[in-house]
C-alpha positions as CSV (number, residue, x, y, z in Angstrom):
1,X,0.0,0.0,0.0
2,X,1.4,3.2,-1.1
3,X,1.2,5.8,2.0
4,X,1.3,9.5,1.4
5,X,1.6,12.5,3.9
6,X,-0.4,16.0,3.6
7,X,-2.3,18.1,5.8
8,X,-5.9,17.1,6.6
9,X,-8.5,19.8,7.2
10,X,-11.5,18.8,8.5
11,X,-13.9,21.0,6.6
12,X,-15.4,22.6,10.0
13,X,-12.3,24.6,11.4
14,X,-9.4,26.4,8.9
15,X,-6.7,24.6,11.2
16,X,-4.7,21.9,9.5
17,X,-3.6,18.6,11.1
18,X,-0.9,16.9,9.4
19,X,-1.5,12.9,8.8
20,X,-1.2,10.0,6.1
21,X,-3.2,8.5,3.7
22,X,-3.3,4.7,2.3
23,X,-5.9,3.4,-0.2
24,X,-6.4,0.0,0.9
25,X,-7.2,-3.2,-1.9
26,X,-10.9,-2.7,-1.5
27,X,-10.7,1.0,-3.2
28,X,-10.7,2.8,0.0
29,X,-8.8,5.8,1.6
30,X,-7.5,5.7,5.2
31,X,-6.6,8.9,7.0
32,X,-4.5,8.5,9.8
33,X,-2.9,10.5,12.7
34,X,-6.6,12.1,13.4
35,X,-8.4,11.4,17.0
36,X,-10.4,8.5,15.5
37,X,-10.4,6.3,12.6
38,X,-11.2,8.0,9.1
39,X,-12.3,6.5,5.9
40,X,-14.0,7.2,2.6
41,X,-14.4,4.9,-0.5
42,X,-12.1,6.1,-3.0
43,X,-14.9,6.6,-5.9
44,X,-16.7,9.2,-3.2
45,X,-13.8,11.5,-3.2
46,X,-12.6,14.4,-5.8
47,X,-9.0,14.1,-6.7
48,X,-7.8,17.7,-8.1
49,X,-6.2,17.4,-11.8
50,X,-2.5,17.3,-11.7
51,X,-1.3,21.1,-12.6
52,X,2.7,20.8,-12.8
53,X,4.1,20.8,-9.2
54,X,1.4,22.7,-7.5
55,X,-0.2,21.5,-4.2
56,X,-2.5,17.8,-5.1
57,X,-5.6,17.6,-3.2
58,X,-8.4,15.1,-2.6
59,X,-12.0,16.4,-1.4
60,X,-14.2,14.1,0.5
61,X,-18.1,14.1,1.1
62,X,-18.1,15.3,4.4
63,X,-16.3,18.5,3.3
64,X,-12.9,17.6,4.2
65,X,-9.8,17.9,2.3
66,X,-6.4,16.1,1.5
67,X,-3.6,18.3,0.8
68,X,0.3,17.4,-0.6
69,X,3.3,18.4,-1.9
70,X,4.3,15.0,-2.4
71,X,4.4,14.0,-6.0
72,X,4.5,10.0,-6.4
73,X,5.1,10.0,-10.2
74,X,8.0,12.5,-9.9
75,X,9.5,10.8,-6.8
76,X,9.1,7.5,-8.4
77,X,11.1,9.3,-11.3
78,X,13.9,10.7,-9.3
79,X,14.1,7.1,-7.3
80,X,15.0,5.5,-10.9
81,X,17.5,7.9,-12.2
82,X,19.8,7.6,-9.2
83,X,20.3,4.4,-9.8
């Protein structure tokens, strides 16, 4: 499972929390490092079009949002060519 880190707003307050997410076999996301346990099925969520190296997001039903800097294709990418 591929695990990515960004900042997690919770769609009620503007303050960020900063966790993980995993999408599991089943086609769902995991959030973790919030109070309790957070999931949503992957085909519920809105996953913003890449836009060259600006911040990636995913928006959930509830309002929340999923924010990273971290770029999987391009760090994929720059783990192969320093081999």
């Amino acid at each position: 499972m591929t695990e990515l880190s960004g900042k997690y707003y919770d769609g009620v307050t503007s303050e960020p929390t900063n966790v993980t997410i995993q999408l599991d076999e089943q086609g769902v996301l995991h959030v973790h490092g919030l109070h309790g346990p957070v999931s949503h099925p992957l085909a519920s969520a809105v996953i913003a079009p890449r836009l060259g190296n600006t911040t990636r997001s995913i928006t959930f039903p509830d309002g929340a949002k999923w924010e990273t800097e971290e770029h999987p294709a391009r760090a994929e990418h720059e783990g192969r060519s320093a081999k």
